[in-house]
C-alpha positions in Angstrom: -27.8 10.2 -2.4 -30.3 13.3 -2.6 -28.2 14.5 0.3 -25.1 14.5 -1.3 -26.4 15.7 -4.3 -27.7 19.0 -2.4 -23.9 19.4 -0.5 -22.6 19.0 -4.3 -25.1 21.6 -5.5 -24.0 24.5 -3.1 -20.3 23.8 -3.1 -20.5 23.8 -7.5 -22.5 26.1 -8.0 -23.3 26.7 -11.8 -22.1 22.6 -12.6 -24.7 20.3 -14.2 -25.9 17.0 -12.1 -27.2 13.7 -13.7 -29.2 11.6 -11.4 -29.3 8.1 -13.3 -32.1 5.2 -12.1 -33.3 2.3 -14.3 -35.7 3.1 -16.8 -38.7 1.2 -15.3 -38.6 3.7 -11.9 -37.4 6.5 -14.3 -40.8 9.1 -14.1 -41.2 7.8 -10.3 -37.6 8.8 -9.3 -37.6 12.1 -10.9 -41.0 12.9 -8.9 -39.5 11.8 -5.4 -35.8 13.6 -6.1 -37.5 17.3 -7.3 -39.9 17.2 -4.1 -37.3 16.6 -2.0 -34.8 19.5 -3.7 -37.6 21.8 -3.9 -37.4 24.4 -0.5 -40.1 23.7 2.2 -43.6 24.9 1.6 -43.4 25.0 -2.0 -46.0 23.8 -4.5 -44.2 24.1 -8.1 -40.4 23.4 -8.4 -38.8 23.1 -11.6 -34.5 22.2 -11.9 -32.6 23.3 -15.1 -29.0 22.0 -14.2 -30.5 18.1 -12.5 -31.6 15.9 -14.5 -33.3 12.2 -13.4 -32.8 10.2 -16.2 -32.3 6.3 -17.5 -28.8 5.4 -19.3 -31.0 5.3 -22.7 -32.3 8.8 -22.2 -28.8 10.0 -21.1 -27.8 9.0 -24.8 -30.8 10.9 -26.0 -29.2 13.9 -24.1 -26.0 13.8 -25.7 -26.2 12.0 -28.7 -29.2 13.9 -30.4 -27.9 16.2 -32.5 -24.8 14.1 -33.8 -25.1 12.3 -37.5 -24.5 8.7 -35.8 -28.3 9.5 -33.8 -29.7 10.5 -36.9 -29.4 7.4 -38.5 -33.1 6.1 -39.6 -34.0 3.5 -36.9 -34.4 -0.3 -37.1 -37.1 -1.8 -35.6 -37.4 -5.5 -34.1 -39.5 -6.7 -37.6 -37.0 -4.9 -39.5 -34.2 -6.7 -37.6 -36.2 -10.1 -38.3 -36.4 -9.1 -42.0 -32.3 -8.3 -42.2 -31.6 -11.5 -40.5 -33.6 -13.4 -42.5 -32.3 -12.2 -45.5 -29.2 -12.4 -44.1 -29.6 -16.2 -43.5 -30.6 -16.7 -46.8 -27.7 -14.9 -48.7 -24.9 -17.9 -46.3 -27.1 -20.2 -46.9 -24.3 -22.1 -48.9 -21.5 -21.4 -45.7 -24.2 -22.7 -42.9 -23.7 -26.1 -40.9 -26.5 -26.1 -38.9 -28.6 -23.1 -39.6 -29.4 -23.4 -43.0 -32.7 -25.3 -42.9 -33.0 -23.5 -39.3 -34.7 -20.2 -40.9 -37.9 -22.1 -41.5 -39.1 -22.9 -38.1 -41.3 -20.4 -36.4 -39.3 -18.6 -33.9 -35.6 -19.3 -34.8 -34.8 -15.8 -36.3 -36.3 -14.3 -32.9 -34.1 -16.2 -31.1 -30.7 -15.1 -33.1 -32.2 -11.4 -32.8 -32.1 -12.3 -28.5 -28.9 -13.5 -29.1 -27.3 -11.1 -30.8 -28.9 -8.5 -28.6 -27.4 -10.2 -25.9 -24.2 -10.4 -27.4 -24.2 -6.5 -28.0 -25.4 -5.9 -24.5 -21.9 -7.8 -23.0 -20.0 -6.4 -25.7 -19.0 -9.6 -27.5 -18.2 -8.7 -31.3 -18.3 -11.0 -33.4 -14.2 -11.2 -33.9 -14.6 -12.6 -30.4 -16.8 -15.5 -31.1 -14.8 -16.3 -34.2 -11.0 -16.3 -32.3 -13.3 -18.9 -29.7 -14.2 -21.4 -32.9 -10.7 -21.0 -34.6 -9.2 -21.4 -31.5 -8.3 -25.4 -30.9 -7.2 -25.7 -27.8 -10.9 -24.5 -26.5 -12.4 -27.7 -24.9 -16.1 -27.2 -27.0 -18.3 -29.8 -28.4 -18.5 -30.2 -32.1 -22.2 -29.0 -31.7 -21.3 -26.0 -30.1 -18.2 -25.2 -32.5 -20.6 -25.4 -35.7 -23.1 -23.1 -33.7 -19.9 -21.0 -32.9 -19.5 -21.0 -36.9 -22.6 -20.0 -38.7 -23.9 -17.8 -35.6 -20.5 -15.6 -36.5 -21.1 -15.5 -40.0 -24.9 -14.5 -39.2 -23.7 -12.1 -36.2 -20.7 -10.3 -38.3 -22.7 -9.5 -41.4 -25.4 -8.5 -39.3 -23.1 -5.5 -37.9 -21.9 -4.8 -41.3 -25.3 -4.0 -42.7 -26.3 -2.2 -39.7 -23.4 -0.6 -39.1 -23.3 1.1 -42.7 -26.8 2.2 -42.7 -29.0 2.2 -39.7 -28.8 3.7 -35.5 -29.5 0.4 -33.7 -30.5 0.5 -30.1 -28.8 -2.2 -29.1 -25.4 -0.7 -29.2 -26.5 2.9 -28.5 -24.8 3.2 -25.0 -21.1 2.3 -26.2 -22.2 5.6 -28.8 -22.2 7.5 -26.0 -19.1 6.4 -24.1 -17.3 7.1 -27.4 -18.6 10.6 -27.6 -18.3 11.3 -23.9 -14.7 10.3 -24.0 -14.2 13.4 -26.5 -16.5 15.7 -24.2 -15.4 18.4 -21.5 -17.3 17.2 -18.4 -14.8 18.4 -15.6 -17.8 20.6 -14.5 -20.5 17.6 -15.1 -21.8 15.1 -11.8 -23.5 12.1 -11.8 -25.6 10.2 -9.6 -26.3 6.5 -10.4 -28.6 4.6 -8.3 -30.8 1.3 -7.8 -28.7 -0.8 -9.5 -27.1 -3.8 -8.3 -25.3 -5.0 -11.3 -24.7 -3.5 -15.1 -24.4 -4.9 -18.8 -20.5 -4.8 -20.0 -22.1 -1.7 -22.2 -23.2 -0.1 -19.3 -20.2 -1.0 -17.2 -18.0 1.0 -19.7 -20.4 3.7 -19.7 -20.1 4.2 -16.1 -16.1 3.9 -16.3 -15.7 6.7 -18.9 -17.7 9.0 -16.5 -15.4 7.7 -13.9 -12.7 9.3 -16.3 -14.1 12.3 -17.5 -16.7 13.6 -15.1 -16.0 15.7 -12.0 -17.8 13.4 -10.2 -19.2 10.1 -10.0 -21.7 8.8 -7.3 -23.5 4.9 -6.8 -25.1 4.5 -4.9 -25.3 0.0 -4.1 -26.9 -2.3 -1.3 -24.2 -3.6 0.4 -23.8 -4.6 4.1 -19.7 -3.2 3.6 -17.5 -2.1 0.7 -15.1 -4.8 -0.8 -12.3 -3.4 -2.0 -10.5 -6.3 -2.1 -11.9 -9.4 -1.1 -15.8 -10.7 -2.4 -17.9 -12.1 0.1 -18.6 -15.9 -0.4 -21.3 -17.3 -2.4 -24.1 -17.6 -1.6 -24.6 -14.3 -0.8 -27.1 -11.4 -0.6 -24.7 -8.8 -1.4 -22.8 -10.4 -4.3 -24.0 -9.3 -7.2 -23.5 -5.7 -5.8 -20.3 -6.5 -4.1 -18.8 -7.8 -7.3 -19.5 -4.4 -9.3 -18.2 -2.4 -6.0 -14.8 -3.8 -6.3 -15.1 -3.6 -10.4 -15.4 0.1 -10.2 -12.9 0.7 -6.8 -10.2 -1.3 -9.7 -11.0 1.0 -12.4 -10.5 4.4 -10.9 -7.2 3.3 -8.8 -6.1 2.0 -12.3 -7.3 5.7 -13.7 -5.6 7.3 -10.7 -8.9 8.8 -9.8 -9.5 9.7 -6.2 -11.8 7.5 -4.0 -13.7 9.5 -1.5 -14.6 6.7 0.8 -17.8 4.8 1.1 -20.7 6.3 3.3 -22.9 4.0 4.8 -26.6 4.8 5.5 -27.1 5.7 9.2 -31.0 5.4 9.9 -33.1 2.6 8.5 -36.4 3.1 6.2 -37.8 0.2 7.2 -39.4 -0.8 11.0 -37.5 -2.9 13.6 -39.6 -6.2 12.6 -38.7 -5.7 8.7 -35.2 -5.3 9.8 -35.2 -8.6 12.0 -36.5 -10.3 8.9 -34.1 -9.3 6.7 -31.7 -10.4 9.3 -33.0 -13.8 9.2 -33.5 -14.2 5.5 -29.7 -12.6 4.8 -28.8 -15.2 7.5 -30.7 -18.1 5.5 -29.0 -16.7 2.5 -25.6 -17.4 3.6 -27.1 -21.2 5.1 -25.4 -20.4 8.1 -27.0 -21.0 12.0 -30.4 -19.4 12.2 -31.4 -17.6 15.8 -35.1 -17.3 16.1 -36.5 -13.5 16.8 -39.2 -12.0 18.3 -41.0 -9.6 16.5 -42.8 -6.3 18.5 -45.7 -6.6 17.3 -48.8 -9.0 16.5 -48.6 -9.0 12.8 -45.9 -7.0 11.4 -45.5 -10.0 8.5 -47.9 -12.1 7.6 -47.3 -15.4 5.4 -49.7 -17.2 2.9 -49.8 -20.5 1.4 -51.9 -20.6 -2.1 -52.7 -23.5 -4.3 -52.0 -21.4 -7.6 -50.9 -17.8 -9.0 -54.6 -17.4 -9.8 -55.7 -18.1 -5.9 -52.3 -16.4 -4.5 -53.4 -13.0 -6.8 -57.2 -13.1 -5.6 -56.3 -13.2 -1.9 -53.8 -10.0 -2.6 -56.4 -8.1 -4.0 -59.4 -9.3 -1.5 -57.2 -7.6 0.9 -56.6 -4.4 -1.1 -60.0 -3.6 -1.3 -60.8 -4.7 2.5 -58.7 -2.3 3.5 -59.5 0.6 1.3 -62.9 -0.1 1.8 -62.5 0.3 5.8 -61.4 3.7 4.9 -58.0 3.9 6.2 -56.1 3.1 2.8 -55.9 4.2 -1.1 -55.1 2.3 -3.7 -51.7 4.2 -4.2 -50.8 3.2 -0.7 -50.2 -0.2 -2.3 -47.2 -1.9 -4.2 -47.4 -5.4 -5.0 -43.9 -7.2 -5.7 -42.9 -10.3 -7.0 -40.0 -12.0 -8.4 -41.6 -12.3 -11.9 -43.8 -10.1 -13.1 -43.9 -11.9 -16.1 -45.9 -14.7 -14.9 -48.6 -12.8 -13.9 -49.6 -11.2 -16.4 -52.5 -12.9 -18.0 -54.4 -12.8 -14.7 -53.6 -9.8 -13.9 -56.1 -7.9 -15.6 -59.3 -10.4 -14.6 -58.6 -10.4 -10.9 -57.9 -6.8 -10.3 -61.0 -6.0 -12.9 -62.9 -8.6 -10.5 -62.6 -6.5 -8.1 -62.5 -2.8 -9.4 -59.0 -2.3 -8.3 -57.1 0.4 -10.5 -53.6 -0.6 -11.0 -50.5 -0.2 -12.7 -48.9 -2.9 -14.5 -45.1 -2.6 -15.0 -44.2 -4.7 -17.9 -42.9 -3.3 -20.9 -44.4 -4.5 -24.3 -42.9 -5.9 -27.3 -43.9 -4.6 -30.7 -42.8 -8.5 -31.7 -46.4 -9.6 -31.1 -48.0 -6.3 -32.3 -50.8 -7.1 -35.1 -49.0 -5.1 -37.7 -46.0 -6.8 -37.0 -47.2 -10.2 -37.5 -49.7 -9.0 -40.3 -46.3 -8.0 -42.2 -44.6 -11.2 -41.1 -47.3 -13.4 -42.5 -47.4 -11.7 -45.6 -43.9 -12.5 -46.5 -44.2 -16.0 -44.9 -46.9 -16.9 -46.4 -45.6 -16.8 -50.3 -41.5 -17.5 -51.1 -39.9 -18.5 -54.1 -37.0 -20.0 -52.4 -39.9 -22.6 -50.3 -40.9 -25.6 -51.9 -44.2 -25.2 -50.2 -46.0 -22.0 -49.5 -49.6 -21.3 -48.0 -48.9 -23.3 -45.0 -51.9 -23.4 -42.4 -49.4 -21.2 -39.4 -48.8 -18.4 -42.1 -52.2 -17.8 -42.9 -53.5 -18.1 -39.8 -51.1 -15.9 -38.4 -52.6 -13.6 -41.1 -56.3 -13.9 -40.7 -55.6 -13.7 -36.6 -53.9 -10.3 -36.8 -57.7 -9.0 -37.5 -56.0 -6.3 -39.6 -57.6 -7.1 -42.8 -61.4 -7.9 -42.6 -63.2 -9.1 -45.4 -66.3 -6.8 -46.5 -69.8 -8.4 -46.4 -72.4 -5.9 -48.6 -70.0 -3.4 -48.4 -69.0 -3.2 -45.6 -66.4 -4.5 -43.4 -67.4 -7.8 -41.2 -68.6 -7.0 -37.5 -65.7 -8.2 -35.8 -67.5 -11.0 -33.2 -68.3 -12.8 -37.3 -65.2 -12.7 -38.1 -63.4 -14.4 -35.1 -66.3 -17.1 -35.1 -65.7 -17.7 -38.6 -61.5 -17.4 -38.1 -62.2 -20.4 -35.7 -64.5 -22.1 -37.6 -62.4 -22.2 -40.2 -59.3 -23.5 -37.7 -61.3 -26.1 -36.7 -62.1 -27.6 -39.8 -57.9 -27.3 -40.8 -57.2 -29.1 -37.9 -60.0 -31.8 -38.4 -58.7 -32.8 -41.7 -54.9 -31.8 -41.5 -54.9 -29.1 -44.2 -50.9 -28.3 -44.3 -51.2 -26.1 -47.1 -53.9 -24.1 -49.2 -53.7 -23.4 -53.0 -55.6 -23.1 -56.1 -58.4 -20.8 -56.8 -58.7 -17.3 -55.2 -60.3 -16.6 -51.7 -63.7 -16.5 -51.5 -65.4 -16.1 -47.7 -69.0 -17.0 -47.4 -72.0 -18.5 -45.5 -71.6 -22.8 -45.7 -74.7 -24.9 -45.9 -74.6 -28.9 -45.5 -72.3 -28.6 -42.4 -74.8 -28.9 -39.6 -72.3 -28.6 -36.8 -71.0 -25.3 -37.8 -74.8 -23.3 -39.1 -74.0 -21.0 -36.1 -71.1 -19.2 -38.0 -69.5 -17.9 -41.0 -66.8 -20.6 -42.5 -63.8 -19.0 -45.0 -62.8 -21.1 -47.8 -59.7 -19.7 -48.4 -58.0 -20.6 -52.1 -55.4 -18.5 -53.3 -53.8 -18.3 -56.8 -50.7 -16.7 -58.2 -51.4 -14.6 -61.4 -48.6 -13.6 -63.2 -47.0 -10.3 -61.8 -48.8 -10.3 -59.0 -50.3 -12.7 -55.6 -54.4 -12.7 -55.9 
């Protein structure tokens, strides 16, 4: 790809090139593509007319001075809050969701949804032609989800729509103003994907269209122009957008300039014979057994656990720095789910003084603030029969945003997580659902021998009128 993006560079000289990767190998990507367009024997090299870039930053690119980008943006709690609200005002057109809004978690999961539904380009229209429609075979269940998850879904758009820039739809913004740009002197580059959102498959498209030039760059063992390869398969996923975007630019009457295979392998001969084997397993066909060339080119572990698989990755990593041969950047660690590593990834690499990068991008949904704001307006409203409940306030007390002042000053913060769980403890003992009364007061507790070791709160809260004490 870098190759083809030099040749482009000399025969347009004075054109602008976009080289596109995911936005997880974003700053990685544009380190390894200016080294290796920088001339030989130079330190510093700088590009004005390439740019690396993820499909979100693209839309930064173009989209930043218009009026649509200037919108003020919504953030995932105020999402929450809108859809909650939201919920609230249908309450009276609701099947199933009505009492829904309630549990913990449910107005997450319609924000997922919805961001879903955004991401594959579903509008809401679409979801209400499949309910009205009667010849669609669909339980009753699912129609009444159908139902109030449209009527959630299309005013969600409308309120959104009218006032705020929403992330979410950000990359169909761009294909619209693209498709009213001049990019006949404009190439792009897209690499290290093997398959795209519907928002990001039209993105692509309208550069097909518009741009002098479009490159992808896909793992594939050949290019299916016609015919997918059967599942299961290796290559589908890849194959499947190969023929989606060969269809679109023969429809367009754009010229195909033929696929070009890679000629030299990055990998050694004994990688290459297992991958041979596993694409082999893939397609659970007959299964030769190779030799590899040499003693341990791949080695294969069996662990009891994540925790036990983890430890024996990084007792290895520090062997082998520690012989002297190795650094720790000369490692990359892989796995299917990063996801499910994550709470032991700190204490086993910590364990063993191993500096590391983790690549996992983090919510603001379970930032402090965020659930210090959500508790607030959980844990009093009118339209609830019962308020105070034990989840609300504990969610407050746990963000450890708000710390109670002992002498005049704020409570050491080791106090004030014995005395959150203290206090836990002695809601769960005796099934406390709700609190209510008298205002808070947070002190030491005498009589309770089993808990002398730590502050208890006594939490009692009372409604004045005008305001919540």
């Amino acid at each position: 790809m870098v190759q083809i993006l030099q040749n482009d560079r000399l025969q347009h000289a004075g054109d602008k090139f976009f080289y596109l990767v995911p936005n997880h190998i974003k700053f990685e990507s544009e380190v390894d593509i200016l080294k290796r367009l920088s001339e030989a024997d130079t330190d510093i090299t700088a590009e004005s007319n390439v740019q690396i870039l993820s499909f979100t930053r693209l839309a930064w690119f173009f989209l930043r001075n218009t009026p649509q980008y200037q919108k003020q943006r919504i953030s995932t709690a105020g999402i929450n809050m809108l859809l909650y609200q939201i919920v609230l005002d249908n309450q009276a057109k609701l099947i199933l969701f009505s009492q829904e809004v309630h549990h913990p978690g449910f107005i997450d999961q319609i924000a997922h949804q919805i961001a879903e539904m955004q991401a594959g380009n579903v509008l809401p229209e679409d979801l209400l032609a499949l309910f009205e429609n009667n010849d669609a075979v669909i339980s009753n269940d699912l129609r009444d989800k159908l139902h109030d998850f449209s009527i959630i879904y299309s005013a969600y758009v409308k309120r959104v729509t009218d006032r705020y820039f929403d992330n979410h739809n950000v990359l169909n913004l761009l294909s619209d103003n693209l498709e009213q740009r001049d990019l006949t002197h404009t190439h792009f580059y897209i690499s290290d994907f093997s398959k795209l959102t519907a928002q990001e498959c039209r993105l692509v498209e309208t550069l097909i269209s518009k741009a002098a030039s479009v490159t992808v760059s896909l793992t594939l063992d050949q290019a299916y122009r016609e015919k997918l390869p059967q599942e299961p398969n290796l290559f589908y996923q890849p194959a499947r957008l190969f023929q989606r975007l060969y269809k679109y630019a023969a429809s367009e009457k754009v010229p195909y300039l033929g696929s070009v295979m890679a000629d030299q392998p990055r990998v050694s001969q004994d990688m290459l014979t297992l991958e041979q084997y596993w694409d082999a397993s893939s397609r659970m066909g007959a299964n030769t057994e190779s030799q590899l060339t040499t003693a341990k080119p791949v080695e294969v572990y069996q662990a009891d656990n994540a925790y036990s698989e983890l430890d024996q990755v990084a007792t290895m990593i520090h062997r082998l720095v520690a012989s002297g041969d190795y650094r720790y950047s000369d490692f990359l660690v892989l796995t299917r789910n990063l996801d499910a590593y994550n709470n032991i990834l700190d204490p086993v690499f910590s364990l063993q003084a191993i500096p590391y990068f983790k690549d996992i991008q983090k919510s603001m949904v379970d930032h402090p603030l965020v659930e210090l704001l959500g508790s607030l307006f959980d844990i009093y409203d009118p339209s609830r029969n019962h308020n105070y409940q034990y989840d609300d306030m504990m969610r407050f007390l746990k963000s450890e945003l708000v710390l109670p002042q002992l002498d005049g000053q704020p409570m050491a913060i080791d106090d004030y997580r014995e005395a959150v769980s203290l206090t836990e403890n002695l809601v769960l003992k005796n099934n406390y659902q709700a609190v209510g009364g008298l205002r808070m007061r947070i002190g030491s507790m005498s009589g309770l021998p089993t808990m002398t070791r730590g502050r208890l709160f006594l939490i009692r809260i009372r409604k004045l009128p005008g305001k919540l004490t």
